[in-house]
N, C-alpha and C positions, 0 to 999 in steps of 0.2 A: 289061672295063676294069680295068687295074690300077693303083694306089695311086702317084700322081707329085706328090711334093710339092711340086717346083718348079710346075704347072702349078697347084693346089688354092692354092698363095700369089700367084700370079699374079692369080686369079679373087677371091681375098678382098680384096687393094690394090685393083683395080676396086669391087668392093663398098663397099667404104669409102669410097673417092671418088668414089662415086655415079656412076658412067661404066661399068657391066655394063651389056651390053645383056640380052633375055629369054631367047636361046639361051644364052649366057652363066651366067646366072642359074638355069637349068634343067641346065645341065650341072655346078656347081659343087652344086646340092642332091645329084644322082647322087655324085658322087665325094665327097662326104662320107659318104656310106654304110658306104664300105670303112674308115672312121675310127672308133676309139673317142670318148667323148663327151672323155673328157683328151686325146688326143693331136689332136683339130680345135682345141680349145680352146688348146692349144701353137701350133698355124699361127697363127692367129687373133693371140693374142697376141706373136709376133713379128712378123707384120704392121703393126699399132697403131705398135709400137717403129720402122720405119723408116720409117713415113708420119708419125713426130712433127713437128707443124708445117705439116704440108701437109693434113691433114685437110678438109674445109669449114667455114665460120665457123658458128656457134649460133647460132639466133635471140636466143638470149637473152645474147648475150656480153656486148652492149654494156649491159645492162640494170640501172639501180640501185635498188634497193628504197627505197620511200618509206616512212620508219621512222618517220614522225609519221601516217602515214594507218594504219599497222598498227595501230601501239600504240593509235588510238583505236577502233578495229574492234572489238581485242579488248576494250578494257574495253565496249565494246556487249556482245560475246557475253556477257562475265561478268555483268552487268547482268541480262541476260535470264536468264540459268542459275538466280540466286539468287532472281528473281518467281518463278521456273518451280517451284522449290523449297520457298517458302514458300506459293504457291499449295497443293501437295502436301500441305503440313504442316500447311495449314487444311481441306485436304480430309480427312485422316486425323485429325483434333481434333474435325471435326462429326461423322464415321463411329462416334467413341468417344464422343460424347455421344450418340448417338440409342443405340447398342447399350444404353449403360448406363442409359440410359430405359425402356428395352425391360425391361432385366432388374429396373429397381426396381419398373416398373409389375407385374411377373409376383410378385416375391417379396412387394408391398406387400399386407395384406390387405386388400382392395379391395370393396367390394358386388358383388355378381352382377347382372348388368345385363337380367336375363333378363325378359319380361314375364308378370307375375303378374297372374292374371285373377282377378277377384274370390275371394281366399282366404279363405272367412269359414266359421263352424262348424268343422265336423270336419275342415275341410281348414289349418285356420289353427295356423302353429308347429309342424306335424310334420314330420319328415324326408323326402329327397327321396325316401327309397328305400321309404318303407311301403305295402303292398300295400293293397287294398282289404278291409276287414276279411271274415273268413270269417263272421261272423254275421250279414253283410248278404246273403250266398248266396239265389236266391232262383229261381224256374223254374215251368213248367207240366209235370205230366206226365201221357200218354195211356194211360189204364187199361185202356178197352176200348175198341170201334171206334168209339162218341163221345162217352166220357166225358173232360173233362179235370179237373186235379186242380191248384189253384193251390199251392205251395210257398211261403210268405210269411218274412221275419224272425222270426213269433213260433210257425211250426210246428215241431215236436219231436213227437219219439216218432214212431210207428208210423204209416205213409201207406197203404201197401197191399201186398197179397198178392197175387200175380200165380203160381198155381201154387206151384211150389216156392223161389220166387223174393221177398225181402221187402223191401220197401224204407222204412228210416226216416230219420229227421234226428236228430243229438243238439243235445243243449246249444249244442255251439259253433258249430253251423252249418251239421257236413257233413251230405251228402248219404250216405248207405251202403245200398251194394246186396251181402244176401249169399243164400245158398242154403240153406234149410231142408228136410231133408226130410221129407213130409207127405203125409196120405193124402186125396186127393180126387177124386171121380170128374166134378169138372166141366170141360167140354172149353172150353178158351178159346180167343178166336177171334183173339187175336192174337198174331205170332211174337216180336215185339222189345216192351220196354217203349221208351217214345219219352220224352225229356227237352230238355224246348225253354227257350230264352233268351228274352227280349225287349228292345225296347232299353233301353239304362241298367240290364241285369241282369247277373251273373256269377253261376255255383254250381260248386260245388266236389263235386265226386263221387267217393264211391272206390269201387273195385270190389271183385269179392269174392275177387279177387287179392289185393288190397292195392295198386295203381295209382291212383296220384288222377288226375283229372283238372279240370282248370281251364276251363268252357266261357266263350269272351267271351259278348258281347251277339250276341242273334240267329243265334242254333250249333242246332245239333241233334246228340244221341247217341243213339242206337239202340245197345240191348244185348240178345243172346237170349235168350229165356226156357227153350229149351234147354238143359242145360246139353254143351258138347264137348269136344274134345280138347284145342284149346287155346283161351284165351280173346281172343274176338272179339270188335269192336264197329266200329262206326259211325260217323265224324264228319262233319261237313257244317257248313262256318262256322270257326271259329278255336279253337283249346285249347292249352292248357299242357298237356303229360302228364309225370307224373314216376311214373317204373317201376323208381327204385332200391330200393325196399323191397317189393316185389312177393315171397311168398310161394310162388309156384308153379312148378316147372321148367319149364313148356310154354313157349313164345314166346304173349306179347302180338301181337295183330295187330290194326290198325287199319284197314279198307277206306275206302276215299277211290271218288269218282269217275273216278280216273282209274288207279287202283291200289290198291296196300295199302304199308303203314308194318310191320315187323317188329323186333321189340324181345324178349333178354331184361331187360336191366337198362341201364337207360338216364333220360334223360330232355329234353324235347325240345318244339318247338312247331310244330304243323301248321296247316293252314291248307286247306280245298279245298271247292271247289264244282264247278259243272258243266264250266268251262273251266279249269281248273288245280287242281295241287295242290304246295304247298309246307311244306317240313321244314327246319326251323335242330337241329342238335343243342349241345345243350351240356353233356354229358356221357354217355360207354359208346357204345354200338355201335348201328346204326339199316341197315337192309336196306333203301332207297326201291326200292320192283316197279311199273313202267309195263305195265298190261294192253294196249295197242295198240302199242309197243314192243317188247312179250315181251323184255325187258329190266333186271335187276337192278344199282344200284349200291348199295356200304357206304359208308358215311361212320364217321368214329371220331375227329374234333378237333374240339373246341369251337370253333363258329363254321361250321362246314360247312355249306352248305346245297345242296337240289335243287329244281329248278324242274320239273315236268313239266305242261306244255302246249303248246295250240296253236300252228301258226305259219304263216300262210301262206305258200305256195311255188308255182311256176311261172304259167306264164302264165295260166291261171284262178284263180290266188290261192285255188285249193284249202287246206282246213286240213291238216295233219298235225301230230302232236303229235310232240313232242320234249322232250327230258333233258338239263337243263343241272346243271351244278356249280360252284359256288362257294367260295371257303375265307375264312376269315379274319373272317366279317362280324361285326357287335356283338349278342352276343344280347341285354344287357340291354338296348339301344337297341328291341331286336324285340319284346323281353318288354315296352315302357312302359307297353300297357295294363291289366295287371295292377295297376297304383299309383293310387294315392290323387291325386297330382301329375305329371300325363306332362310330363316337359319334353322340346320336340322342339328340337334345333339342326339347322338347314338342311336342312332336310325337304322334298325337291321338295310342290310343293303337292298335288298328286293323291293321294300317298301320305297327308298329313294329313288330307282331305278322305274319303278313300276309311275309314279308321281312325275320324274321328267321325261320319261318316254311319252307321257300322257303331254306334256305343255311340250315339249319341241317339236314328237311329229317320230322319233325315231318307234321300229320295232325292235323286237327281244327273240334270236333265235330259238331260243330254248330254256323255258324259265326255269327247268329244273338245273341247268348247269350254274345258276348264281349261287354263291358259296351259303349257308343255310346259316351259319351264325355269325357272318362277318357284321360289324356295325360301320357306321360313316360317321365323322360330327363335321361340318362343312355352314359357312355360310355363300349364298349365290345368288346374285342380281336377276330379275325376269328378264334381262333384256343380252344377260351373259354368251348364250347358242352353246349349241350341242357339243362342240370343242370344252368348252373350260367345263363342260359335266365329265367328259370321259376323259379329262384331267383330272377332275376331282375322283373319281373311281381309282384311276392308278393311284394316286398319291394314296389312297385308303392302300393300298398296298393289293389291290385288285386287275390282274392285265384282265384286256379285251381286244377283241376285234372288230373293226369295225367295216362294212362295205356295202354302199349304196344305201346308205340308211338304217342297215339291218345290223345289230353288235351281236357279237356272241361271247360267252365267258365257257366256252364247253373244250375239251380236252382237243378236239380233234381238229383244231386252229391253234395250235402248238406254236408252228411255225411260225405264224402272221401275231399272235404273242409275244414270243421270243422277239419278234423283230419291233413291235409296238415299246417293249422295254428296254431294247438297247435306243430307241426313239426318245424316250421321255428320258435315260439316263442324257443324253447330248442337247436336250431341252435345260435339265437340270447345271448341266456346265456353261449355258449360255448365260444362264438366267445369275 
C-alpha cells in the first residue's frame, strides 16, 4: 500500500465528523503507518482547518460555570487544608513534648527504681559492683577416702599434705594449692584432692600455676595429686577462672562432663554438669572440646560463649549433644554472682530461680511448671536467705509453694498457692 494523501485526508474529515465506519477506521490506522509522527500531524491539522465550523457541537458548548458555587467550594477546600494543618502542628508539638520528656527524664538524676530486698549489715551503702569479700571464702575438703576437712573464715595456715602436694589458706582468705617436694613412703589412696562448696559458700582457689579460681555455691574441683605435663583439673558446678597471671607455659585444661576447656592465658566463666557444659569468655583465647562431638571450637571476643549439650532429635526424641555459639552476651550480667548485690533486670524467671536455688541450697519440684516467659527485674543482697527470694518471686507476680526446702510453681499445689497469696496479701497490709 502506498502513501496517498488525498485518500489519508479523506479518512481523517470522516473521523472528525464522527461518520468512519470500522473498515474505514482500520484502514486509515494502516496507512498512517507509512507517515512520520510530523507529517500525519500536518494531514491532521489541515483537515481541522477545512472542517472549521462544521465540526460536531461539545457537550460542553453551551455550558456556564456557576462562579458563586466555585468560589464557595473552594473556600471549603481551604478551610479543610488549614484544620488538616494545624491538626499536623499539634501533632508534631505533642511528638516534641513527649521526646523532651523522654530526654529530661533520662538526663535528670533520678533514684533507681530497682527493688532492694532487705539491705542491712555488710550489704548496706556499698557499691553495686563489690564482690563477695575473699575472706568470707570457705569449703569442705576430702583428704582421704573419708575424711573431710571443714575450711571456715577463721582457718589460716596450713590444712594438709596430700603427698607432694600442700594445701594452706592465708591471711586473706585464699585458698593455695602448691607442690613441695618431700620424701615419703606412704601410699595414698586417693588420686585428686576434692574441694566442695556448699550453699551460700564461695572459695577462691589458686593453683600452683598461679590460676585462680572462683568456685560458686555447690561446685566441686578436683585437682591431681600427680603432678603432669600440663596442668589439669576438674570442675562440676559454676566458676570464675582467671589464667591471666598464670606462671607456666603448658596450657591449663579444665575437664567438664561433656569435654574439656583449654586455656593459655585467659580468663573466663564455666559452668557444667552431667547434661551441659557452658563457657562465657571475657578475655585471651579459650579452646571449647565436645568428647561426643570430637569437635573443637576457639572463642577470642569478650562475650563469646558455647553451649555443649543435649538435644533431642528424630522421632524417638533420642538425645544427642550439640555445640552452639554465641557472640556478644554480657558477662558481667553472667558474672552477678560473684557480688555482694546481684541485681538482675528481666531475667526470664527460670534463669533466676535456677541461680538462687544454686547459692541458698533450696531444690525445684518440677522445672517444667515455672511459667516459660515470665521475667523478674529484682535487686538482692547474698546474705538476704531464702524468705526475701520467694518474696521476690511473688511480687514478680509468681505464687509458690514451699516445703522442707523443696518450692514448686506446678498446678497441683493449688491450694498451699492459694493460701501462700492470701499470705503475702496480709504481709503486704502490714508492711
Amino acid at each position: 500500500m502506498e502513501r496517498d494523501n488525498i485518500k489519508v485526508q479523506e479518512l481523517i474529515k470522516k473521523q472528525l465528523l464522527e461518520i468512519i465506519t470500522q473498515e474505514e477506521e482500520a484502514e486509515l490506522l494502516v496507512r498512517k503507518a507509512y507517515y512520520t509522527e510530523e507529517e500525519y500531524d500536518a494531514l491532521l491539522i489541515e483537515g481541522l482547518r477545512k472542517l472549521e465550523g462544521q465540526l460536531p457541537k461539545d457537550s460542553l458548548d453551551n455550558w456556564n460555570p456557576d462562579f458563586d458555587a466555585i468560589k464557595i467550594h473552594g473556600e471549603g477546600i481551604r478551610k479543610k487544608k488549614k484544620i488538616k494543618q494545624y491538626v499536623q502542628f499539634g501533632y508534631a508539638a505533642a511528638l516534641l513534648l513527649f521526646i523532651g520528656g523522654i530526654l529530661l527524664y533520662l538526663s535528670y538524676p533520678h533514684k533507681k527504681e530497682d527493688i532492694i530486698l532487705h539491705l542491712e549489715g555488710q550489704c548496706l551503702g556499698i557499691a553495686d559492683n563489690t564482690e563477695i569479700p575473699l575472706i568470707e571464702s570457705s569449703c569442705l575438703l576430702l583428704a582421704t577416702d573419708s575424711t573431710w576437712i571443714r575450711v571456715e573464715q577463721d582457718t589460716f595456715g596450713k590444712i594438709v599434705q596430700l603427698g607432694d602436694l600442700t594445701v594452706t589458706r592465708t591471711e586473706e582468705g585464699l585458698l593455695r594449692i602448691q607442690r613441695n617436694q618431700i620424701n615419703s613412703s606412704n601410699a595414698l589412696s586417693l588420686k585428686n584432692l576434692e574441694i566442695y562448696t556448699g550453699p551460700r559458700q564461695q572459695c577462691l582457689v589458686e593453683l600452683e600455676d598461679g590460676t585462680r579460681v572462683r568456685m560458686n555455691a555447690q561446685s566441686r574441683l578436683s585437682y591431681p595429686l600427680q603432678k603432669g605435663g600440663a596442668t589439669v583439673v576438674y570442675i562440676r558446678g559454676e566458676a570464675y577462672v582467671d589464667a591471666n597471671n598464670r606462671y607456666r607455659g603448658v596450657p591449663l585444661i579444665i575437664g567438664t562432663e561433656k569435654g574439656k576447656v583449654m586455656a593459655n592465658r585467659a580468663d573466663f566463666l564455666i559452668r557444667s554438669y552431667n547434661n551441659e557444659t557452658k563457657t562465657m569468655l571475657n578475655d585471651g583465647k579459650l579452646e571449647v572440646y565436645s568428647h561426643s562431638l570430637n569437635k573443637t571450637r576457639s572463642i577470642v571476643c569478650p562475650g563469646d560463649f558455647v553451649y555443649i549439650g543435649a538435644k533431642y532429635v528424630g522421632k524417638n526424641q533420642l538425645p544427642r549433644d550439640t555445640m552452639t555459639y554465641v557472640a556478644n552476651l554480657d558477662f558481667e550480667e553472667a558474672k552477678m554472682w560473684t557480688r555482694k548485690i546481684r541485681i538482675y533486670r528481666n531475667m526470664p524467671l527460670w534463669a533466676f530461680v535456677d541461680e538462687m536455688s544454686r547459692w541458698e541450697g533450696f531444690t525445684i519440684k518440677r522445672w517444667d511448671c515455672i511459667p516459660k516467659n515470665k521475667l523478674i527485674s529484682v535487686s538482692i543482697c547474698y546474705q538476704s536467705g531464702r524468705e526475701e527470694v520467694y518474696s521476690a518471686i511473688r511480687q514478680a507476680g509468681v505464687l509458690l509453694h514451699e516445703e522442707k526446702g523443696m518450692i514448686s510453681f506446678c498446678p497441683e499445689d493449688k491450694r498451699d498457692r492459694v493460701a501462700m497469696r492470701q499470705l503475702d496479701r496480709n504481709d503486704r497490709k502490714l508492711k
